[in-house]
MISE-742778 format. One record per residue (C-alpha): x, y, z; residue in three letters. Coordinates in steps of 0.2 Angstrom, whole numbers, plus 5000, padded with zeros to 4 digits. Each point is the difference from the previous one (the first is absolute). Layout:
BEGIN
XYZala
...
This chain:
BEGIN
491749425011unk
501450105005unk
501649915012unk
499750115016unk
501750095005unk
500449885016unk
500349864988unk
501150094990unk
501949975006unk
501550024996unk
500349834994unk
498449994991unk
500550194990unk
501849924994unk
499049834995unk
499150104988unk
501050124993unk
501149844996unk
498649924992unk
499550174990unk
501850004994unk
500149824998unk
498350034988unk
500650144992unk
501649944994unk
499149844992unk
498750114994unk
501450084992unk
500949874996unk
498649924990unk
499350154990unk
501750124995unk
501549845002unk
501449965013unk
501050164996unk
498750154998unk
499349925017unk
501749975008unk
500250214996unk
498550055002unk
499949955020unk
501850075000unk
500449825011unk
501850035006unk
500949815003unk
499950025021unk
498450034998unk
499449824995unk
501349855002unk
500949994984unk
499149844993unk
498650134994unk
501350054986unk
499549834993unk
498349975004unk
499850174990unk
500849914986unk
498749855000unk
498250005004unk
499950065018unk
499349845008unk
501350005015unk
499950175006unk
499250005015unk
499450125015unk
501349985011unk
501450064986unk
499450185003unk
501050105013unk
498850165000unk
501450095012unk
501149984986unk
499050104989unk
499450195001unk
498349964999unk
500049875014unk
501150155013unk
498850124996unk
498449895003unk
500549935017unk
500250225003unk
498350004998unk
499749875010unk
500750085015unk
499250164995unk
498349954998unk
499849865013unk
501250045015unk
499750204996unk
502050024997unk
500850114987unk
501649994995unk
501450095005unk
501050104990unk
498950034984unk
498750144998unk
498049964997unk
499950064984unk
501449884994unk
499449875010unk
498450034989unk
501050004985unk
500949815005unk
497949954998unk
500250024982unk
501049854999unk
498649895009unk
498650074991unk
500149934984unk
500449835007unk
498849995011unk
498450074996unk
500249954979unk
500849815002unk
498249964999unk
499849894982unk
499349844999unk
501649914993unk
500950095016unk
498549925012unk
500449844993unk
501950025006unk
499650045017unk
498849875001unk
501149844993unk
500449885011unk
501749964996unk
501050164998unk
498950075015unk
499949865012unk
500850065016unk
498650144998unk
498749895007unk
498350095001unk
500550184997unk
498650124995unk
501450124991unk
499150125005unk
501250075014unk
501150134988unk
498350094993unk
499550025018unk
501750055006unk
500150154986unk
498650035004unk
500150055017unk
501650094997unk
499250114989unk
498850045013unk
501350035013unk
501150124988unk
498350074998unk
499750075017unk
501750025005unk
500450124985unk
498450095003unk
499249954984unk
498049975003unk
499349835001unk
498649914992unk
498949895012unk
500749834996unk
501950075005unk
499250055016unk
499249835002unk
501949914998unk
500950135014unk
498649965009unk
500149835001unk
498050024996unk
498749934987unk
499450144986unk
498449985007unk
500350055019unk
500950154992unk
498750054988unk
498850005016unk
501250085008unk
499650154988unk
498050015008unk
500749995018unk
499950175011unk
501250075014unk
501849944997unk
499849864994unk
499450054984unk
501250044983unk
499750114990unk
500149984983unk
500150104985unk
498849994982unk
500749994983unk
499349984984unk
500849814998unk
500449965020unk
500250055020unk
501550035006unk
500750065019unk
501150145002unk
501549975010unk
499750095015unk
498349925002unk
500849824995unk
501550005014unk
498550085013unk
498749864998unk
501649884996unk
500850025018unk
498449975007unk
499849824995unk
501049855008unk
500749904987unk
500850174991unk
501950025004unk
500950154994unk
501649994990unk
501550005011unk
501350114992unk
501850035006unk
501350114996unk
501749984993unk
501550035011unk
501850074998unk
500349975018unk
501449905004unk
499349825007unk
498350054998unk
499049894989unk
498249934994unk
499349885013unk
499949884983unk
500249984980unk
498449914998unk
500649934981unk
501450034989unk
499350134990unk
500050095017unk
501849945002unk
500550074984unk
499150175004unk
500750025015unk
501849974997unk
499850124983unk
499050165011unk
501249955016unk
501850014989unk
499150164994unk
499550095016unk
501949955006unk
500550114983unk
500749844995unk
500249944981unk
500349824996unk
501850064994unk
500350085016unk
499449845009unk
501349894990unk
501550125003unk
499449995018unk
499849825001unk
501849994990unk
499149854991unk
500749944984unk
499450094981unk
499249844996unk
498850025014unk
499450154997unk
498749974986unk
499449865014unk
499950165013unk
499350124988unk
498549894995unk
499649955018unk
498650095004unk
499349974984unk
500449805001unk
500149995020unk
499649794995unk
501750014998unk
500750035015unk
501449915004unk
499749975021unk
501850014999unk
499950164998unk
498950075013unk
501450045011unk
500650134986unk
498350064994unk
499450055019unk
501850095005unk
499450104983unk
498550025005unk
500250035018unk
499049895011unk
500449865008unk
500549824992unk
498949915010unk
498550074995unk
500550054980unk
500549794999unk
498349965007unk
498950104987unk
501249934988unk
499949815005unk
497950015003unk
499650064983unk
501349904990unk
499749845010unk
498250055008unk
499549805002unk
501949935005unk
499950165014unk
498349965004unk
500349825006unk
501650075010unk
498950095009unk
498749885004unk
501349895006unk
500750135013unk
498150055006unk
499949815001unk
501849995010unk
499450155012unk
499249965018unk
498750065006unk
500550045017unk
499950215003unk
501650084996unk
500850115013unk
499650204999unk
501650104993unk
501250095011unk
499550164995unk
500350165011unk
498950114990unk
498350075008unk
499550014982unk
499949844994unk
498549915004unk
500749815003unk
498449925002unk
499950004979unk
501649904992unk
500150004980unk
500949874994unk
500650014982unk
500449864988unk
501750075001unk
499949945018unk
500050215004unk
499350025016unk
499050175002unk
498950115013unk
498850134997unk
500750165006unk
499350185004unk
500850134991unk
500250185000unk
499050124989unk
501450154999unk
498450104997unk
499249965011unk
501049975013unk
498549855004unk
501049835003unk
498849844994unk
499949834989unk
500050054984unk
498749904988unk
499349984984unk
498549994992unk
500749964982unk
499750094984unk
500550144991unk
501650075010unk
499549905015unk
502049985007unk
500150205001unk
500050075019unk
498850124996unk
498849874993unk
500449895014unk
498949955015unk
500850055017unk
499449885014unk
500450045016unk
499449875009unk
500849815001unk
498349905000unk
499350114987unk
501549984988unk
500049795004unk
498149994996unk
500250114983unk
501849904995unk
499449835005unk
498449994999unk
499650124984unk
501749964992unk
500650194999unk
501750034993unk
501050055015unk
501950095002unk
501149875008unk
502049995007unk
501249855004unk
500350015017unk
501850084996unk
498950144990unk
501449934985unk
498449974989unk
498250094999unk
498449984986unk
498350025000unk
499349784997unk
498249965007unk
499449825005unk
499849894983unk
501450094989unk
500849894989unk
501950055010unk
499449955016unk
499849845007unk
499449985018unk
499050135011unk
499949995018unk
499050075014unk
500749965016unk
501249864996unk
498549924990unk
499749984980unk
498550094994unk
């Protein structure tokens, strides 16, 4: 049987990859020797602590699963991509779909074809694999598979049933009766000599009428001064958006060095950041967001949650632990646009407010949500809400992406209730 996709976690993705690594290298190891395996994983020393240079050089009884560091390694940035791609319907800023497609490449192999026997036995030895516990391994498989499904759709390729099964959150068998249903709720397939598939159209239709399908939430890269993403989800995100952000600024790693008047022997450092964003000195951030042009707060978060996503993780528990209960006062705010009855509250400690905008079209002044998807964050994809109790109901209740402002209008985004940069929602002084 299959690992349903609610068990699969981040923590339970990075377990595995380690141990497929962990398996392959052995696997390697054992058949080609300690050289030919040490080249063929192309392992650089910050990738796995030092010791491994021996170990490689002896039988490789004390290599174990926590050695591995998968965010040290291509493979392992790219796979916890797809993770946020697939399971939190995220893509990645500042990298097109077709070379997002293209990243897959690296997964595929190792993934779907680690499957021989003497690689089983790896995964499934007690000592180099003990912190795994139980693990099914069969999280990655499911996880391509599911990014595949989701690339799919979104790049208007047709579907076979079982890809529609996965988006759907469904079993193949509900959607194969799906096919023999009438009215709307019927999809239609189409015949081929060797299967069934679904045209696009007909998929995102019948899709966006079931419950447990959420479209891909896709956002746009800024030159604006200040403006910025509401997050960097990973550090293959990290390093995408600082390469397509320097670029939309018309800036070149040379013209960043002379700018940050850093000395020449930082600038192979600066030059192979976006590529190597693991190696991000937090020193640094200060620099890297004046380059980049948003604010130092918010470039040092994203920095500090996906080098140090754990360490980060406990701080913040600690402070929601710290925080009282008691309803906070409502803002001094004189603007008849902001509804202060909804308070966002950011891990940053940014405090902002729904907020009725303009449509210069239009002339029409309302909230301004979001259903996701494909060019969701564009004003004429938006969805103009006029009313205060609507827009609550749609924004707290349905978890629609929202446009907010800081009371002094300094700082404004479109976040929704549950994204991974925001930490408290309230309605009227109380957490929901």
């Amino acid at each position: 049987m299959g690992i349903g996709n609610a068990n699969i976690t981040r923590e339970i993705v990075r377990l595995e990859l380690a141990g497929r690594i962990l398996a392959d290298l052995l696997r390697m190891n054992t058949v080609l020797g300690p050289e030919a395996a040490f080249r063929a994983l192309n392992l650089q020393v910050p990738a796995i602590p030092g010791r491994i240079n021996l170990t490689l050089d002896r039988m490789p009884h004390e290599l174990r699963l926590e050695d591995i560091d998968v965010d040290k390694l291509p493979l392992g940035r790219v796979v916890m991509a797809m993770y946020d791609f697939a399971y939190e319907q995220h893509f990645p800023i500042g990298i097109a779909m077709y070379q997002f497609q293209n990243e897959l490449e690296l997964v595929e192999d190792f993934v779907i074809h680690l499957d021989s026997e003497l690689f089983a036995l790896f995964l499934h030895d007690s000592f180099h694999t003990r912190s795994a516990g139980d693990a099914e391994w069969k999280a990655l498989p499911a996880l391509y598979a599911m990014t595949q499904a989701r690339l799919r759709l979104d790049m208007g390729e047709d579907l076979m049933i079982d890809d529609i099964a996965l988006l759907a959150g469904m079993a193949e068998k509900s959607v194969r009766n799906a096919t023999n249903a009438t009215g709307e709720g019927q999809l239609h397939v189409r015949s081929g000599e060797v299967t069934d598939w679904i045209e696009n159209d007909e998929a995102r239709r019948w899709l966006s009428l079931r419950r447990g399908f959420v479209p891909t939430h896709f956002e746009e890269m800024s030159a604006v001064d200040g403006e910025h993403p509401e997050s960097l989800n990973s550090l293959f995100e990290l390093g995408c958006y600082i390469a397509e952000r320097w670029s939309a600024l018309c800036m070149t790693p040379e013209m960043v060095h002379e700018q940050l008047e850093w000395p020449d022997a930082k600038f192979d450092y600066l030059n192979a950041i976006s590529a190597n964003p693991q190696n991000i000195d937090p020193h640094d951030c200060g620099d890297l967001a004046r380059s980049l042009l948003v604010s130092e707060s918010w470039f040092t978060s994203q920095v500090m949650t996906n080098l140090y996503p754990h360490q980060v993780g406990l701080l913040l528990q600690r402070k929601r632990k710290c925080e009282t209960a008691l309803p906070q006062p409502q803002p001094s705010v004189n603007n008849d646009r902001v509804c202060q009855r909804v308070r966002f509250t950011l891990h940053d400690g940014t405090e902002l407010f729904p907020i009725r905008m303009k449509n210069r079209q239009s002339g029409k002044v309302a909230y301004r949500l979001s259903e996701g998807g494909l060019e969701g964050n564009k004003s004429d994809k938006a969805i103009e809400v006029e009313d205060e109790d609507e827009m609550i109901t749609l924004v707290c209740s349905e978890e629609k992406s929202v446009r907010l402002s800081s009371a002094d209008n300094k700082r404004q985004g479109l976040y929704r209730k549950g994204g991974r940069s925001v930490r408290t929602v309230e309605l009227d002084g109380q957490v929901i």
